[in-house]
N, C-alpha and C positions, 0 to 999 in steps of 0.2 A: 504493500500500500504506500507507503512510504516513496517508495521511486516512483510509484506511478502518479504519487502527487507533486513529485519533483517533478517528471516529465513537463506534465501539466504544467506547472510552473512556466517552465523552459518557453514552452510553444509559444506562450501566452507572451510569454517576453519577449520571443522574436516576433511576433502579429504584432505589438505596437510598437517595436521597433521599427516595421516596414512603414507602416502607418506614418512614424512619424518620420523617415525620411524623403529626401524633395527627391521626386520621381526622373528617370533619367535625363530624360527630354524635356522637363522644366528645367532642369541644372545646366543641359546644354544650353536652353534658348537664352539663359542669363549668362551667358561666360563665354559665348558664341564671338570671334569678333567675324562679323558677318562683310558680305562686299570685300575678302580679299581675294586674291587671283587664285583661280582653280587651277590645283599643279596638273591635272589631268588635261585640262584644256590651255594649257598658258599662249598656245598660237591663231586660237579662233578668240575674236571680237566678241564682247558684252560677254565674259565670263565670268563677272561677279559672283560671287557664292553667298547667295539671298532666298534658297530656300532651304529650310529642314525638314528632315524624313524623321514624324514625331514615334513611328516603331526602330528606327537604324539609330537613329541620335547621330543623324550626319547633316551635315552642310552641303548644299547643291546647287552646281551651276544651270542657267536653261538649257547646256549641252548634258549635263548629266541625266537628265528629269526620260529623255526618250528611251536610255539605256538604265532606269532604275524602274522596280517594280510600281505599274498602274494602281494597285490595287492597297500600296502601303499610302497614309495619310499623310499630304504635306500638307505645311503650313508656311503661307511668303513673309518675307521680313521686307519692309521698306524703310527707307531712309529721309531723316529730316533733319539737316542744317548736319548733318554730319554723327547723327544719332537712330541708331535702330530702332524702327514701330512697328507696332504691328494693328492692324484694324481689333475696331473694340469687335467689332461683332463674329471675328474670327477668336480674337481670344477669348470672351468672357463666352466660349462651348468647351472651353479648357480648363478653365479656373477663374473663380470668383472674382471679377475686379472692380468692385462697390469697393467706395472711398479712396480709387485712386484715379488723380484729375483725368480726365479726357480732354483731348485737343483736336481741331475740325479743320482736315486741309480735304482742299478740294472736295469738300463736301460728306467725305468720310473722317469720322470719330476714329481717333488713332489713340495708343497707350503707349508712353514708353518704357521699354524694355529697363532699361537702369539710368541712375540718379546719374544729371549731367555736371560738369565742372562747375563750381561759382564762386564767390569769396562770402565765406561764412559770415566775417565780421560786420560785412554791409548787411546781408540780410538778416541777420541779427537786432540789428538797429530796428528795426517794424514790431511791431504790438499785432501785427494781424496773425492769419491763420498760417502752422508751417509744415511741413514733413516731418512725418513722428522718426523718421529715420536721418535724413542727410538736413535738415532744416531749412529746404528748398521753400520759399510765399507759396502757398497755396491760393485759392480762391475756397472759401466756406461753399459745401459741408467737407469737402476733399481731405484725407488726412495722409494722402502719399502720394509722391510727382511720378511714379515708375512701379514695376511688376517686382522689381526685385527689393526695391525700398519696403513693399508689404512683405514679400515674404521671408525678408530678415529681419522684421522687424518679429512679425510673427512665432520665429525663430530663436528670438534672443525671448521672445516673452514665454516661451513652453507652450503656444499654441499649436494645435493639432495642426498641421498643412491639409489633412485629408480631409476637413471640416469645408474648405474654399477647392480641393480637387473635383471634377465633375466625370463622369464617365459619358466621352461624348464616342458622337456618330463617326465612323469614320468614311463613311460616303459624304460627308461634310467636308470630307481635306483633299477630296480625291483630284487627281490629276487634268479635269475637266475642269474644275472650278477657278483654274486659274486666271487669271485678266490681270492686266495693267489698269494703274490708275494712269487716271488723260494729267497729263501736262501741261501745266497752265501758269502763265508767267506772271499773271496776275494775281496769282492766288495767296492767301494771307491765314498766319496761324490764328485763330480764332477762338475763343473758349466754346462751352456746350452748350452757350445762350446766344454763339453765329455773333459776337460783338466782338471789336477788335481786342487782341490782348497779346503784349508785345512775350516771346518766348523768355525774357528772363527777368521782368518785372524790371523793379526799382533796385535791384539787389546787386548786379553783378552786367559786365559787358562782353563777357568770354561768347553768349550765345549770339550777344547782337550783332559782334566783329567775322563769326560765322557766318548769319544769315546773309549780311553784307557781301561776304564773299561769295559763297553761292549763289546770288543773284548776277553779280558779275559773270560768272563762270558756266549758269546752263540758262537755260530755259525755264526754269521751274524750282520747286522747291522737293517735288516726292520723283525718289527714282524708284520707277517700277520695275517689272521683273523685266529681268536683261538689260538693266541699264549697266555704264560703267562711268566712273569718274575719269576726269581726265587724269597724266600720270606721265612722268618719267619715259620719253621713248626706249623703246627696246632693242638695245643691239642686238645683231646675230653671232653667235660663237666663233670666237677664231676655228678655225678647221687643222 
C-alpha cells in the first residue's frame, strides 16, 4: 500500500508539473527571433523565417511551407516597426490574451509577442496605468504591453499557464488560411478604440526613431508573409 500510494504521489506530481510548464510552441513563439534568413533557402528572395509549425516548434520560410507537412498547424508572425505580432484573432484560439493591450494596423488587432526596448526612468515619471511586468504606459483596463510580459509574469506569481492555454482547432492554422496583410503606406498604429496612439507614448523615443525609419525604408508599416527587409548585399564565395 505504501508504494502504491507513493506511486500515486509521483504521477500526481509529474501531471502538475506538465501542467504547469509553458508548452513547446509557446516557448518557441516567445524566444523565436523570427525574419532571419532561412539557411535552407539563403539564394531565393523573401526568405524570411515568419512562420511557425505550432506541432514541429520550427520557424518557416514561404519556401519551406510547400515542402513541410499541409496538414500540421501554422501560425504567421508579422512585423511592426521592427517587432514580432501576431493577429489577436489568431492568437487568442491559443491562449488567453485578456489584459494584454491590443494595437490596430491596417485594420487588424495585433498583440505583441515580447516587451519592447524603452527607458524605464521616463516612464516611471506617469501616475497612469503600466505593465505588471516590464513597466511599459498602458492605456486602462490593459495590464500587459506583450504575450510574454503575461506569461512571466504569470510565472513569477505561481499561476497555473494551463488556466489561459486553450485547446484549439487545428484546421484553424492550416496551410490555406494563409494571406498577407495589404500594405499600406498610410496606415497608423492605433489603439482598440481606431484613435491615434503614438507606439511609445510619452515614455521613451527608441520606438519612435524606428517607426521613423521604416517609413523611410518600405512602403508600409506590417511585413507580411514573404516579405524581407532590406540588408547587406551578398557576395558570392570565392571558388
Amino acid at each position: 500500500m505504501v508504494r502504491d500510494d507513493e506511486k500515486r504521489m509521483m504521477m500526481m506530481m509529474e501531471q502538475e508539473q506538465e501542467e504547469e510548464a509553458v508548452p513547446a510552441w509557446l516557448s518557441k513563439l516567445m524566444g523565436e527571433r523570427f525574419f532571419g534568413e532561412c539557411g535552407a533557402h539563403q539564394n531565393l528572395r523573401k526568405n524570411d523565417k515568419n512562420v511557425l509549425c505550432l506541432r514541429c516548434c520550427l520557424s518557416l520560410c514561404p519556401h519551406c511551407l510547400p515542402l513541410h507537412p499541409h496538414h500540421h498547424p501554422l501560425l504567421q508572425v508579422r512585423r511592426y516597426v521592427y517587432h514580432d505580432v501576431v493577429r489577436l484573432g489568431d492568437l487568442e484560439k491559443l491562449i488567453d490574451c485578456s489584459n494584454i493591450q491590443p494595437y490596430t494596423i491596417n485594420g487588424a488587432k495585433v498583440i505583441f509577442l515580447n516587451e519592447r526596448a524603452q527607458s524605464r526612468s521616463s516612464c516611471r515619471g506617469g501616475t497612469g496605468n503600466s505593465c505588471c511586468s516590464c513597466d511599459r504606459i498602458l492605456q486602462d483596463p490593459f495590464h500587459f504591453c506583450s504575450l510574454s510580459c503575461k506569461v512571466d509574469h504569470m510565472v513569477y506569481e505561481g499561476e497555473r499557464l494551463s488556466s489561459i492555454l486553450h485547446r484549439f482547432d487545428e484546421s484553424d492554422f492550416s496551410f490555406s488560411q494563409f494571406e498577407g496583410l495589404r500594405v499600406d503606406s498610410s496606415s497608423e498604429l492605433v489603439d482598440e478604440d481606431n484613435t491615434q496612439f503614438a507606439p511609445n507614448g510619452s515614455c521613451s523615443n527608441t520606438d519612435a526613431t524606428a517607426s521613423n525609419s521604416t517609413k523611410s525604408k518600405s512602403n508600409g508599416f506590417f511585413h507580411s508573409l514573404g516579405s524581407r527587409r532590406k540588408g547587406a548585399p551578398h557576395r558570392a564565395p570565392f571558388c
